[in-house]
C-alpha positions in Angstrom: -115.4 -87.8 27.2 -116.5 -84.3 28.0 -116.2 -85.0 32.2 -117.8 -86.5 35.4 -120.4 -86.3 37.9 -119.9 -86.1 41.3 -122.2 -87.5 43.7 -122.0 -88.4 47.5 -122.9 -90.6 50.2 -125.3 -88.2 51.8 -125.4 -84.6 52.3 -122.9 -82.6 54.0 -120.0 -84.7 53.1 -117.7 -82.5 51.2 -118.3 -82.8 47.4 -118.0 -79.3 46.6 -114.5 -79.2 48.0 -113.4 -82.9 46.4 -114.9 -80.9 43.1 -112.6 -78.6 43.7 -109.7 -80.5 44.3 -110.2 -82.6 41.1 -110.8 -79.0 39.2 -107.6 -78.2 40.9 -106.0 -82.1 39.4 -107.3 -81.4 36.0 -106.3 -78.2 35.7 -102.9 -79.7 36.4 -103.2 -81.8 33.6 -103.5 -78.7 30.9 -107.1 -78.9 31.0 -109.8 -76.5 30.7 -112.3 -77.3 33.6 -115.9 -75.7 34.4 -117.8 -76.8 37.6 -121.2 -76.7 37.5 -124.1 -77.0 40.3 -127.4 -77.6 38.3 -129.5 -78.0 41.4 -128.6 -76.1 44.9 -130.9 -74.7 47.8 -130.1 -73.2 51.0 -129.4 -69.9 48.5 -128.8 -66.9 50.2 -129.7 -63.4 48.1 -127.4 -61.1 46.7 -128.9 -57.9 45.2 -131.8 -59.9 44.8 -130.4 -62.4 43.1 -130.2 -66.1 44.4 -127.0 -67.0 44.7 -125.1 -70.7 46.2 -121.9 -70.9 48.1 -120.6 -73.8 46.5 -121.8 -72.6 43.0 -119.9 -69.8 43.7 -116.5 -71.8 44.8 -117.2 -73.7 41.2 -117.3 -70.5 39.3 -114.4 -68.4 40.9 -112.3 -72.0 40.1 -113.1 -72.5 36.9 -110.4 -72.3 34.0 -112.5 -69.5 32.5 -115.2 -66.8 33.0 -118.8 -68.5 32.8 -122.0 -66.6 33.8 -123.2 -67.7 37.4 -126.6 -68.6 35.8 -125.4 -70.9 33.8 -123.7 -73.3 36.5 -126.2 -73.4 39.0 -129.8 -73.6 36.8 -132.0 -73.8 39.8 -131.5 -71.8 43.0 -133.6 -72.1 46.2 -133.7 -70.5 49.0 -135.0 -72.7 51.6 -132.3 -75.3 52.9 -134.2 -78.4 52.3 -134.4 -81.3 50.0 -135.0 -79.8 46.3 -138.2 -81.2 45.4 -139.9 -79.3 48.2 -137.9 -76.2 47.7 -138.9 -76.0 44.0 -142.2 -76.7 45.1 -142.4 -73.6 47.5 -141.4 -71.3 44.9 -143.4 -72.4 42.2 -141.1 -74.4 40.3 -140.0 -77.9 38.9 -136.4 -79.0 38.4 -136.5 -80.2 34.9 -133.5 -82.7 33.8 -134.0 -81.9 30.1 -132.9 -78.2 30.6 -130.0 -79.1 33.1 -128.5 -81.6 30.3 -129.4 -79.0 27.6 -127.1 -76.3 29.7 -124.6 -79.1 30.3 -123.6 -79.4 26.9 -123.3 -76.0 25.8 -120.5 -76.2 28.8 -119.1 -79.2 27.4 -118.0 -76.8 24.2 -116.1 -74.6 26.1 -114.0 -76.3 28.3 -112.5 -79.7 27.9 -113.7 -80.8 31.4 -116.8 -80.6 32.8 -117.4 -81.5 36.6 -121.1 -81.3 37.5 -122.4 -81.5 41.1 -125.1 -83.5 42.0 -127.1 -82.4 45.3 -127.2 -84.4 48.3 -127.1 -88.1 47.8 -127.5 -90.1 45.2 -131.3 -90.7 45.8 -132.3 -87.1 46.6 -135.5 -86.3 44.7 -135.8 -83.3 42.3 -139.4 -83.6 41.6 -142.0 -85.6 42.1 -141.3 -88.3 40.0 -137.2 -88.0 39.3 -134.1 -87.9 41.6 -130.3 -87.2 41.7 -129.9 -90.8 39.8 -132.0 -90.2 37.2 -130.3 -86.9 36.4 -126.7 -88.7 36.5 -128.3 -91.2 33.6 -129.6 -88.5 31.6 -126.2 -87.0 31.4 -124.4 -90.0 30.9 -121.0 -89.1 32.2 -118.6 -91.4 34.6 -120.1 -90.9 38.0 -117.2 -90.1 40.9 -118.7 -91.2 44.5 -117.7 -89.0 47.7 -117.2 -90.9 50.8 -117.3 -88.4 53.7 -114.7 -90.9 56.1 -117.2 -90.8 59.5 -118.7 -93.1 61.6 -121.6 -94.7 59.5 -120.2 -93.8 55.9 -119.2 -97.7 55.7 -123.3 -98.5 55.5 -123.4 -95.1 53.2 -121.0 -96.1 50.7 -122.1 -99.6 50.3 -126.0 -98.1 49.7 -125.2 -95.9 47.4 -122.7 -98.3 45.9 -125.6 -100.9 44.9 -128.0 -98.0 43.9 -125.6 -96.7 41.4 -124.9 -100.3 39.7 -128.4 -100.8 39.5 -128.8 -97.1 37.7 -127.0 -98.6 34.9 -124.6 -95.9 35.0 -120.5 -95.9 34.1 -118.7 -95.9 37.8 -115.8 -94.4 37.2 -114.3 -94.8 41.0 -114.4 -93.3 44.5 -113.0 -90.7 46.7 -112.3 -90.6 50.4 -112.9 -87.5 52.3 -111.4 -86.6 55.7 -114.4 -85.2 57.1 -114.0 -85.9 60.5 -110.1 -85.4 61.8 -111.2 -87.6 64.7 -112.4 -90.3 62.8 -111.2 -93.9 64.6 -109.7 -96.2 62.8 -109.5 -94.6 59.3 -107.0 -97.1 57.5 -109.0 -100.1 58.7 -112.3 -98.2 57.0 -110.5 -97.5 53.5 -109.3 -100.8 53.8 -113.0 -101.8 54.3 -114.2 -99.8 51.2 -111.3 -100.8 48.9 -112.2 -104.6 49.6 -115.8 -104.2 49.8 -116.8 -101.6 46.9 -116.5 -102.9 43.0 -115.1 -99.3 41.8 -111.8 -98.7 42.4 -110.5 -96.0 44.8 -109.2 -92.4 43.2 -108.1 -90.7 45.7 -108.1 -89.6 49.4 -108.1 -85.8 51.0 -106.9 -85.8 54.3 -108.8 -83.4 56.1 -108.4 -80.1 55.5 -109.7 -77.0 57.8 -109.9 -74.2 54.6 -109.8 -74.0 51.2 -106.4 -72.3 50.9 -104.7 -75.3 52.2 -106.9 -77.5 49.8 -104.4 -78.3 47.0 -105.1 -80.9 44.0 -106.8 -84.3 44.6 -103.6 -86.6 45.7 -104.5 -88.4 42.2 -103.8 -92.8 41.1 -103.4 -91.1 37.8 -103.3 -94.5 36.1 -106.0 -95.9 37.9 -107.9 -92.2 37.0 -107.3 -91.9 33.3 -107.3 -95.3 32.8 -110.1 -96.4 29.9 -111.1 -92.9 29.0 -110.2 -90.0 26.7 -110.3 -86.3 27.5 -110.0 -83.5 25.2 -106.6 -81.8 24.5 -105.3 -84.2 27.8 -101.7 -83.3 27.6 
């Protein structure tokens, strides 16, 4: 086991930070752990350079010092869904690459956690999307549930998508997006009962990143039927 992927219920629902948080649980552990961002847009340009705020949280968090290029493999500028921003400059997201850069990663930390963009059905190009890229990859896929109004219908979508993918679910994680959020218990109750993976976590909801500590972890339920490198 060389680490997960995270992917999310739709955009905008916090997977960079749960990333974090689990990089922050991991770490915890003993373990070496690289985040990486294959696929971002909304880049903004720094000395000319395209460069992603969440790629850049990943690298400033990670265990050691890895080359920006090599996290987030393709950067675009416009803010919309990847297949049209890699069309506008010229480009095509290829999956082959991104799992090629993957595994170099994989042999220098213990942990890798990569990113996926958007939801789980976000296309890439024209003819591949954020599912196809968590098969080729073949690592345990983590779902993040941003905990609003409509993320029961969200969850349970992306749920059934991902069984059909064929892919290993390794579990779920609630995020306090919305601090006014009505009846959060009754919700995660919903998910726990409704969803076939089991639950990993929650993060309560958090305003800034210094007050975001380590993922509040079911460590047996987490590490349960897998091995990681040098786990202590």
């Amino acid at each position: 086991m060389a680490g997960f992927f995270i992917t999310g219920t739709d955009t905008g629902i916090g997977k960079t930070w749960v990333t974090l948080a689990l990089m922050r649980f991991l770490q915890a552990k003993g373990l070496s752990v690289i985040g990486m961002k294959p696929v971002a847009s909304g880049c903004f340009r720094d000395d000319g350079e395209l460069r992603n705020e969440d790629a850049m949280l990943l690298m400033k968090n990670a265990s050691l010092s890895v080359d920006y290029e090599k996290l987030n493999i393709y950067a675009f500028e416009q803010p919309v869904s990847p297949h049209i921003a890699a069309l506008a400059d010229g480009k095509i997201v290829n999956i082959a690459t991104i799992v090629e850069k993957c595994r170099l990663l994989e042999a220098l930390a213990d942990c890798v956690l990569v990113e996926g963009v958007g939801g789980w059905e976000v296309p890439l190009n024209a003819k591949e999307r954020v599912s196809h890229l968590a098969c080729a990859l073949k690592l345990p896929v983590i779902m993040v549930v941003g905990m609003r109004l409509g993320c029961l219908n969200h969850a349970f979508l992306t749920h059934d998508a991902m069984i059909r993918s064929g892919v290993s679910c390794h579990g779920w994680i609630a995020n306090g997006i919305d601090p006014d959020f009505l009846c959060l218990e009754e919700n995660l109750e919903t998910l726990k009962s409704g969803l076939s993976f089991p639950c990993l976590g929650v993060i309560p909801h958090c305003t800034n990143l210094d007050a975001l500590g380590a993922v509040n972890m079911d460590e047996k339920v987490f590490f349960q039927g897998i091995s990681l490198r040098n786990l202590a």
